[in-house]
C-alpha positions as protocol buffer text, in pm:
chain_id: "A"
residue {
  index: 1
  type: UNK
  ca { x: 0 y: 0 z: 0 }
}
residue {
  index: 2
  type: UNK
  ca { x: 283 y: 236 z: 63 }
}
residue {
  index: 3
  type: UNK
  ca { x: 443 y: 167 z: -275 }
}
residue {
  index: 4
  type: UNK
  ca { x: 124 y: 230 z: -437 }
}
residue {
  index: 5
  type: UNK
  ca { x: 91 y: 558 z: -232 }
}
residue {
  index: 6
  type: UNK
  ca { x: 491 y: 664 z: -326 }
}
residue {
  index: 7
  type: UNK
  ca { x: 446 y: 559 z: -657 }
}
residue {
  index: 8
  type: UNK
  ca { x: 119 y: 811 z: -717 }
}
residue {
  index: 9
  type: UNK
  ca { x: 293 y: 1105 z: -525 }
}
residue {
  index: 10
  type: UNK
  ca { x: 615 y: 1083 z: -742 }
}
residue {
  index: 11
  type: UNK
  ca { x: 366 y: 1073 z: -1094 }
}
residue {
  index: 12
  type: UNK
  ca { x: 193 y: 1402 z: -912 }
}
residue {
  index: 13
  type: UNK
  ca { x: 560 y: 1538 z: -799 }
}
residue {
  index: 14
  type: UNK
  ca { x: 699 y: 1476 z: -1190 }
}
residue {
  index: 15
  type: UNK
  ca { x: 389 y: 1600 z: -1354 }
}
residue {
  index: 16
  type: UNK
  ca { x: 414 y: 1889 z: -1158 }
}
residue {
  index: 17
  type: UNK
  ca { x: 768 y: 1934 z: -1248 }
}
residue {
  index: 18
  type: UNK
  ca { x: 714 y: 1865 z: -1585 }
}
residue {
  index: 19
  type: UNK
  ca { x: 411 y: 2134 z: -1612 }
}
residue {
  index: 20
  type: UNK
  ca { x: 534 y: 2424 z: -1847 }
}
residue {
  index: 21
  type: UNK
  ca { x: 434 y: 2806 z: -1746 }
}
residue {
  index: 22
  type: UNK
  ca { x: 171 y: 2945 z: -1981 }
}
residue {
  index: 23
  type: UNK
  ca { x: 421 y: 3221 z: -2078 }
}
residue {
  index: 24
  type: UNK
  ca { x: 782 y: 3233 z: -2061 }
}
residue {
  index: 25
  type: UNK
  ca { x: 750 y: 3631 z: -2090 }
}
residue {
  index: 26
  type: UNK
  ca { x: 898 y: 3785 z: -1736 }
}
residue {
  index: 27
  type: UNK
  ca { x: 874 y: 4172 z: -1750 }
}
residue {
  index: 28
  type: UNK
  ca { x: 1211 y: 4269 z: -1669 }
}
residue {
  index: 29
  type: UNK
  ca { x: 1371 y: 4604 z: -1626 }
}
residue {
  index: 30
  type: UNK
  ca { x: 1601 y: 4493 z: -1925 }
}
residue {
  index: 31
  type: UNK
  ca { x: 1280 y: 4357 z: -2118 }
}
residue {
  index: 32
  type: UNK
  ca { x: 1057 y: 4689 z: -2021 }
}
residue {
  index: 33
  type: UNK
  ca { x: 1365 y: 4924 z: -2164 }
}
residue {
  index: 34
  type: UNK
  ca { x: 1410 y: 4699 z: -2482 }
}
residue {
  index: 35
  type: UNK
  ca { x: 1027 y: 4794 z: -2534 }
}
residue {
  index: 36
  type: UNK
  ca { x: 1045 y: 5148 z: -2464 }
}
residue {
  index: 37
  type: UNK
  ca { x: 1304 y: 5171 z: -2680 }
}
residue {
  index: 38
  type: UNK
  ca { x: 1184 y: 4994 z: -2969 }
}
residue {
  index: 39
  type: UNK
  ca { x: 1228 y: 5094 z: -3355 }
}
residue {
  index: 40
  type: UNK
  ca { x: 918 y: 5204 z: -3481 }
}
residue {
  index: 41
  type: UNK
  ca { x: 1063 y: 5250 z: -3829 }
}
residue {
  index: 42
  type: UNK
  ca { x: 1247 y: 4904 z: -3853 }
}
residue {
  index: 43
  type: UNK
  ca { x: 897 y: 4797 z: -3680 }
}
residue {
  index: 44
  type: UNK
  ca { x: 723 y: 4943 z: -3972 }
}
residue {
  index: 45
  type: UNK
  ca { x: 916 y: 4725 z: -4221 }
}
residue {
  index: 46
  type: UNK
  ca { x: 916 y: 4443 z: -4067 }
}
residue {
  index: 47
  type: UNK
  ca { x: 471 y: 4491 z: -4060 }
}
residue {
  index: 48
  type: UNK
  ca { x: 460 y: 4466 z: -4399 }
}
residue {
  index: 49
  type: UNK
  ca { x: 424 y: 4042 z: -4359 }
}
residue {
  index: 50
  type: UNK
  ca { x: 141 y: 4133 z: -4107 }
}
residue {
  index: 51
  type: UNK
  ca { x: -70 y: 4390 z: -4329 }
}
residue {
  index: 52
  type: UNK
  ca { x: -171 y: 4099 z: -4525 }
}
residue {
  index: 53
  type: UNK
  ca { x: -380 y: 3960 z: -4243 }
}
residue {
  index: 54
  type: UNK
  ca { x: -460 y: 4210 z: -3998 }
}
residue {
  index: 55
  type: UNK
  ca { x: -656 y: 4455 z: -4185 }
}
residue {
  index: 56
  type: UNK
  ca { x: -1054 y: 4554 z: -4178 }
}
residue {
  index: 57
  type: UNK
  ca { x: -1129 y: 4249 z: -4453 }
}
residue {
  index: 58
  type: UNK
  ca { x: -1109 y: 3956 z: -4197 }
}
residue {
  index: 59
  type: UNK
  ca { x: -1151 y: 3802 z: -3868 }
}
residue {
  index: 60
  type: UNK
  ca { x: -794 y: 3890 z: -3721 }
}
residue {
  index: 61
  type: UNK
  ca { x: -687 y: 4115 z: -3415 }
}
residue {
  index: 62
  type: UNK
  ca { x: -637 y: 4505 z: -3512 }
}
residue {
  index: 63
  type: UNK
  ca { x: -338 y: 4575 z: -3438 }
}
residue {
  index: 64
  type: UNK
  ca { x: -327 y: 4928 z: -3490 }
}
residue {
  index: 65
  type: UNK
  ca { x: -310 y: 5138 z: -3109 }
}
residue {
  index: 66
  type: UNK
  ca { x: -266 y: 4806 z: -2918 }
}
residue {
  index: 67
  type: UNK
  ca { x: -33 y: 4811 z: -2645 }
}
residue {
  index: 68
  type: UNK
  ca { x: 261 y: 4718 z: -2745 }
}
residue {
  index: 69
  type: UNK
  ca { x: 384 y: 4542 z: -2414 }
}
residue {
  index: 70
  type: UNK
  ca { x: 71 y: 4321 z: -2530 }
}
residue {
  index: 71
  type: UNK
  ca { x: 179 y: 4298 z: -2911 }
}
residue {
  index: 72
  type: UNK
  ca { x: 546 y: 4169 z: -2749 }
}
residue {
  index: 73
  type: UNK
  ca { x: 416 y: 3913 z: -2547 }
}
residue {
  index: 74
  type: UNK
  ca { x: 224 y: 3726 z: -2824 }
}
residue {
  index: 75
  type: UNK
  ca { x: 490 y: 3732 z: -3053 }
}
residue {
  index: 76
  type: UNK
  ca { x: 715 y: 3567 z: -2760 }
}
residue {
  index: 77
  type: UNK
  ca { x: 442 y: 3339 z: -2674 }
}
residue {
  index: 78
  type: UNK
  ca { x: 378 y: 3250 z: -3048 }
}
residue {
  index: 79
  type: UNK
  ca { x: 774 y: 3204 z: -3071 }
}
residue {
  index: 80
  type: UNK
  ca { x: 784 y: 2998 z: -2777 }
}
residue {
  index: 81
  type: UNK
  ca { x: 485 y: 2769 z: -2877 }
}
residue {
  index: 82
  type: UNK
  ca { x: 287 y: 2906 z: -2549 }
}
residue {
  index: 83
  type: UNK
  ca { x: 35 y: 3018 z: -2754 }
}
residue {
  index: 84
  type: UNK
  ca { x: -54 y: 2776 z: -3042 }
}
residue {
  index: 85
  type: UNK
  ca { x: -319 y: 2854 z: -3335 }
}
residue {
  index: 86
  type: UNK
  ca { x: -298 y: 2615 z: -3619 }
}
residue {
  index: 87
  type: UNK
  ca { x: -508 y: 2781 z: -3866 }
}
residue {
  index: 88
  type: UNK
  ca { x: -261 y: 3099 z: -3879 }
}
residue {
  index: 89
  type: UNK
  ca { x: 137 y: 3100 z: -3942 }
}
residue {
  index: 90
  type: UNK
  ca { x: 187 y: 3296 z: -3667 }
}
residue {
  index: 91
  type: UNK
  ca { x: 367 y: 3035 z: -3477 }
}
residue {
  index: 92
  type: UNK
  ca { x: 656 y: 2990 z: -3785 }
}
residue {
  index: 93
  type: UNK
  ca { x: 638 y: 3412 z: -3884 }
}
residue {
  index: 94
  type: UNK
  ca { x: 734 y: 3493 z: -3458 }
}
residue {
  index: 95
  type: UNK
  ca { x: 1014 y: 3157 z: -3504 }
}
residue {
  index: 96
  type: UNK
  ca { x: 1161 y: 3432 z: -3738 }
}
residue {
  index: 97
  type: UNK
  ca { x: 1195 y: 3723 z: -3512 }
}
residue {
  index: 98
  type: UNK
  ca { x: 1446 y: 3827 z: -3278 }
}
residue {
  index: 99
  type: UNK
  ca { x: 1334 y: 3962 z: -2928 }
}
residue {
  index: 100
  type: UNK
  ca { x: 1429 y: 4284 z: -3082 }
}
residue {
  index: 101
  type: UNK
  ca { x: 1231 y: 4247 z: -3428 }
}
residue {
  index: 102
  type: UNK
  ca { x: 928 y: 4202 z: -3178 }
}
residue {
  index: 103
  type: UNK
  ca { x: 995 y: 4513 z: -3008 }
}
residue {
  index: 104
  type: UNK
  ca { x: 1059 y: 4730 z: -3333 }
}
residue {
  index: 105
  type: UNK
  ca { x: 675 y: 4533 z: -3445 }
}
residue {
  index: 106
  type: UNK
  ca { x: 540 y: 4612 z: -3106 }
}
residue {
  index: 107
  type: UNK
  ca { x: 655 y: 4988 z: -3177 }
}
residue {
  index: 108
  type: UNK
  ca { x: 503 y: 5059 z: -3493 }
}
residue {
  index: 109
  type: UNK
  ca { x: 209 y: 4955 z: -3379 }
}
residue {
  index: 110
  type: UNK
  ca { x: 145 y: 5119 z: -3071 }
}
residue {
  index: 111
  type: UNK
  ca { x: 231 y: 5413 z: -3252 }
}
residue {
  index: 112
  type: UNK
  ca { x: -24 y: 5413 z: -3492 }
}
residue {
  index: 113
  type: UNK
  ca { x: -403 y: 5537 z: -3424 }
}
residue {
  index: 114
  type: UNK
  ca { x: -700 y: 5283 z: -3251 }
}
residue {
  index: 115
  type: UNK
  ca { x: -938 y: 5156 z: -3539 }
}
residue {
  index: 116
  type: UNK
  ca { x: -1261 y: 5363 z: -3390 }
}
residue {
  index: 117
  type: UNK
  ca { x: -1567 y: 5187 z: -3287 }
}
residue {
  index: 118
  type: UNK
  ca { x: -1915 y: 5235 z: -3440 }
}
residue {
  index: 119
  type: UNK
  ca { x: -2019 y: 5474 z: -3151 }
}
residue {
  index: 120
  type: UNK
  ca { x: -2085 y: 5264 z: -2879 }
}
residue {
  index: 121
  type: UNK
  ca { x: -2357 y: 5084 z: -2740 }
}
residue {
  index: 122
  type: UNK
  ca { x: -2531 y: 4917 z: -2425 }
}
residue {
  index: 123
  type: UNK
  ca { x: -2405 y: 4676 z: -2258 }
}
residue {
  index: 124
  type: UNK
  ca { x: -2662 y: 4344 z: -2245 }
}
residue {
  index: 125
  type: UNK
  ca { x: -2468 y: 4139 z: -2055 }
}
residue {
  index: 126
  type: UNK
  ca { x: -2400 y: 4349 z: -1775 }
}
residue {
  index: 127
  type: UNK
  ca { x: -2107 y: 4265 z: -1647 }
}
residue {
  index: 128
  type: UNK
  ca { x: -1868 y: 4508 z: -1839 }
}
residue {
  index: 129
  type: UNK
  ca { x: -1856 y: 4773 z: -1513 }
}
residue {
  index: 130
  type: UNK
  ca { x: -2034 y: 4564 z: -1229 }
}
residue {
  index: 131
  type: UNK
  ca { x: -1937 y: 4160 z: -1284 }
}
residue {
  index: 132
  type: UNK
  ca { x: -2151 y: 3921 z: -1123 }
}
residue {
  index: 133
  type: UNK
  ca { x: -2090 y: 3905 z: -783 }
}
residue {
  index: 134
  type: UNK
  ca { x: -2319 y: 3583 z: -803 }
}
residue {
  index: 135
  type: UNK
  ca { x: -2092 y: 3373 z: -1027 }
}
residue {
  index: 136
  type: UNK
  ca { x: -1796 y: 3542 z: -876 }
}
residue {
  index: 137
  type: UNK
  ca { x: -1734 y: 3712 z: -1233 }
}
residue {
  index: 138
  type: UNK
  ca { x: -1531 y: 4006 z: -1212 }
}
residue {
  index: 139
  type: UNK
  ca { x: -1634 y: 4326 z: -1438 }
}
residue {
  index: 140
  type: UNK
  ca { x: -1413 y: 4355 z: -1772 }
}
residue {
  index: 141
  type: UNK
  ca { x: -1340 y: 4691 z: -1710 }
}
residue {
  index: 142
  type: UNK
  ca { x: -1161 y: 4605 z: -1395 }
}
residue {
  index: 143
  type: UNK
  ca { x: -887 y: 4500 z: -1609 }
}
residue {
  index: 144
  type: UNK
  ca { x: -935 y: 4600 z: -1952 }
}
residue {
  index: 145
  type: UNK
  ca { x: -1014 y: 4975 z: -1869 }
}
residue {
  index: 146
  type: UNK
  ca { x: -1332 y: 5230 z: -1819 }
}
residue {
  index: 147
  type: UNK
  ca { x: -1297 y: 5248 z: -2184 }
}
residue {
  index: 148
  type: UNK
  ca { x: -1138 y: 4954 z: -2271 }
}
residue {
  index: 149
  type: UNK
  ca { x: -843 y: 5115 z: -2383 }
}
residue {
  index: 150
  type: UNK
  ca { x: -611 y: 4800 z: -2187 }
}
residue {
  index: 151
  type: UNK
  ca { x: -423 y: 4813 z: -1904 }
}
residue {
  index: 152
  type: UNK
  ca { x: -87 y: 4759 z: -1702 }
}
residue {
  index: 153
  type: UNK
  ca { x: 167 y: 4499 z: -1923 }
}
residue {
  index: 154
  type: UNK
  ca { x: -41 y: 4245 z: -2034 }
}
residue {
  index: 155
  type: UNK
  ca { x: -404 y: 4333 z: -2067 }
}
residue {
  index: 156
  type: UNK
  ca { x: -489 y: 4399 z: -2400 }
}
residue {
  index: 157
  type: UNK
  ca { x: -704 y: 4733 z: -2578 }
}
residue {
  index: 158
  type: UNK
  ca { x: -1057 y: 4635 z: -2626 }
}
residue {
  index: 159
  type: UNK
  ca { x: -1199 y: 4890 z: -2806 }
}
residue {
  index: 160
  type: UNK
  ca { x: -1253 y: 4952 z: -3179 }
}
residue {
  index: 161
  type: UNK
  ca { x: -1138 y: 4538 z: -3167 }
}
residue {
  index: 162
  type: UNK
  ca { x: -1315 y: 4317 z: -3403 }
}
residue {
  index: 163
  type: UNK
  ca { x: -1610 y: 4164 z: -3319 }
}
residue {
  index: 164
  type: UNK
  ca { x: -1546 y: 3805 z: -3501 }
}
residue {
  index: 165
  type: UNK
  ca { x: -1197 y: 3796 z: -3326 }
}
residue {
  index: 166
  type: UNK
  ca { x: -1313 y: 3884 z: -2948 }
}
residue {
  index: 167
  type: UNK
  ca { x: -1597 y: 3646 z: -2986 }
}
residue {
  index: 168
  type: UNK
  ca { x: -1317 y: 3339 z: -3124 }
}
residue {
  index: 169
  type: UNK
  ca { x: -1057 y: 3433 z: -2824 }
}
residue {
  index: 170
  type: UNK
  ca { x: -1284 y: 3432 z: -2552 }
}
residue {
  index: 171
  type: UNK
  ca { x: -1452 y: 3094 z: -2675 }
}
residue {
  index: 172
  type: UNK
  ca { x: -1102 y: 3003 z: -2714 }
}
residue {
  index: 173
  type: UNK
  ca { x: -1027 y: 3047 z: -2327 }
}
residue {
  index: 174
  type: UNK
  ca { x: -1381 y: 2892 z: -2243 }
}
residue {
  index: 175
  type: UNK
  ca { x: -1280 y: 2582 z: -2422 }
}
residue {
  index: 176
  type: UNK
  ca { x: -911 y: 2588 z: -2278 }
}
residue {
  index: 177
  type: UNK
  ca { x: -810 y: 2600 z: -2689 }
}
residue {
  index: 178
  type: UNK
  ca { x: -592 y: 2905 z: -2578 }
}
residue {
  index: 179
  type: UNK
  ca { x: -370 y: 2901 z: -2242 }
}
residue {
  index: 180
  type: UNK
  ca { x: -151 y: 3186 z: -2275 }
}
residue {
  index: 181
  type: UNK
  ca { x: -296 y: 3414 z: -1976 }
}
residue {
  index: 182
  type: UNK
  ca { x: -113 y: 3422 z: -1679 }
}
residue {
  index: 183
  type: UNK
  ca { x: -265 y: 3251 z: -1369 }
}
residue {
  index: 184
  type: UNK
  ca { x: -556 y: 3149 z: -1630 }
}
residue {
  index: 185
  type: UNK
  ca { x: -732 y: 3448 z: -1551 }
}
residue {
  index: 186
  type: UNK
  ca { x: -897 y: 3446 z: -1890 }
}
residue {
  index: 187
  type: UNK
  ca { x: -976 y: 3116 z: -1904 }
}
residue {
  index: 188
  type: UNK
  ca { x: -1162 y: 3129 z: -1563 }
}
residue {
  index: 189
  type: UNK
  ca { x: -1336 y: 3428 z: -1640 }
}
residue {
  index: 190
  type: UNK
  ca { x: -1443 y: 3278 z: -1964 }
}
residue {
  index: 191
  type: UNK
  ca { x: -1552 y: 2962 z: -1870 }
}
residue {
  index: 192
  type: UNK
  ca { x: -1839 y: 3148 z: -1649 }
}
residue {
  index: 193
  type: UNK
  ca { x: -1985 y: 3285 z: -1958 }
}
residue {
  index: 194
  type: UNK
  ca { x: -2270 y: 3201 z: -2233 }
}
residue {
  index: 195
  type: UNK
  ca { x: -2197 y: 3201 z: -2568 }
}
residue {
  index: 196
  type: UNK
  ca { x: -2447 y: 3454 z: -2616 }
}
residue {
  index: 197
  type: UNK
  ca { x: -2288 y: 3680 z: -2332 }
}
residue {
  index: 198
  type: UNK
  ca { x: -1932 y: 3598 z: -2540 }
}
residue {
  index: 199
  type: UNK
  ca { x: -2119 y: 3748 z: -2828 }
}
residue {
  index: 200
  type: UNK
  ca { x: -2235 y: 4040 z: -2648 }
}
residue {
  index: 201
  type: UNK
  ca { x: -1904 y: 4145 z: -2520 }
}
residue {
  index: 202
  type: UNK
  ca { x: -1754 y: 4098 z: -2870 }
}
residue {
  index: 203
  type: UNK
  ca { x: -2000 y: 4296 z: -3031 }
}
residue {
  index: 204
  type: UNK
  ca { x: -2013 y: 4574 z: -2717 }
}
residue {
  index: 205
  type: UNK
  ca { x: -1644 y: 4636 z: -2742 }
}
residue {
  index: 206
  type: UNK
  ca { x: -1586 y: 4635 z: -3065 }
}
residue {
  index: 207
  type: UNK
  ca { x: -1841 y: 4903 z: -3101 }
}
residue {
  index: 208
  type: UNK
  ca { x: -1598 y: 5135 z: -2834 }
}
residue {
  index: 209
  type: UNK
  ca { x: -1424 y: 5436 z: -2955 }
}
């Protein structure tokens, strides 16, 4: 019986061990100053492979006004295989990059001006400014912003975002398809919500100037 009971804590001691972080992103001072000194000019060439797919014609992220500490740690995560997403290349275009390269990207693009929203709108889920204290749901804006202009190093720019692409990431979380957030903060808040409440919030933010 005490083998048995050995033998089960070392598989839970090596699984443990084995366990890899869902970033490998630490926000260093050396890592913060390589940001705020990125190249927004060598950033701008090196966009022209992303113009191709993040435009207004399709489903992917705007990119334009995002924070660029956010921008960075995608590209890392993408590099790293953290963040996985087989129906884009972005996993072999970040292999390319240096950390640099996705500071100079992450540059350019939190240079350049927010896509605006379509004026706004209500909120029907309710939970953008007050959560749900009975499902323990925090509100978005909490983290994301009043406005949902994104906040502190990691917490993305709502507003002006496309609809079709909020609604895909935060199913994404739900269904533990994406596992990138630190402390799966997403992915718990996620996996509290409808798909028609996903919906919602997709459609309310992307609405936001």
């Amino acid at each position: 019986m005490k083998g048995i009971l050995l033998a089960a804590i070392c598989c839970l001691f090596n699984e443990a061990v084995m366990a890899e972080p869902s970033s490998l992103v630490a926000w260093t001072p050396d890592t913060l100053n390589r940001l705020k000194k990125g190249n927004a000019e060598h950033g701008k060439e090196l966009s022209g492979t992303c113009a191709g797919c993040h435009n207004e014609t399709n489903a992917n992220p705007q990119l334009d006004g995002q924070l660029p500490t956010y921008i960075y740690k995608q590209l890392v995560d993408y590099k790293n295989g953290n963040r996985k997403d087989p129906t884009t290349a972005m996993n072999g275009l970040a292999s390319t990059l240096s950390d640099q390269d996705m500071a100079d990207v992450a540059a350019w693009y939190g240079k350049q001006p927010p896509k605006p929203g379509k004026g706004g709108g209500d909120d029907l889920t309710g939970i953008v400014y007050k959560g749900d204290g009975k499902r323990m749901e925090p509100s978005c804006s909490s983290c994301h912003g009043f406005s949902g202009q994104g906040e502190k190093v990691d917490t993305p720019r709502l507003a002006g975002q496309n609809a079709d692409y909020l609604e895909k990431t935060l199913l994404a979380y739900k269904n533990g398809v994406r596992a990138n957030d630190i402390y799966s903060r997403m992915r718990l808040i996620a996996s509290k919500l409808s798909d028609q409440e996903i919906k919602q919030l997709a459609e309310y933010y992307s609405k936001l100037d």
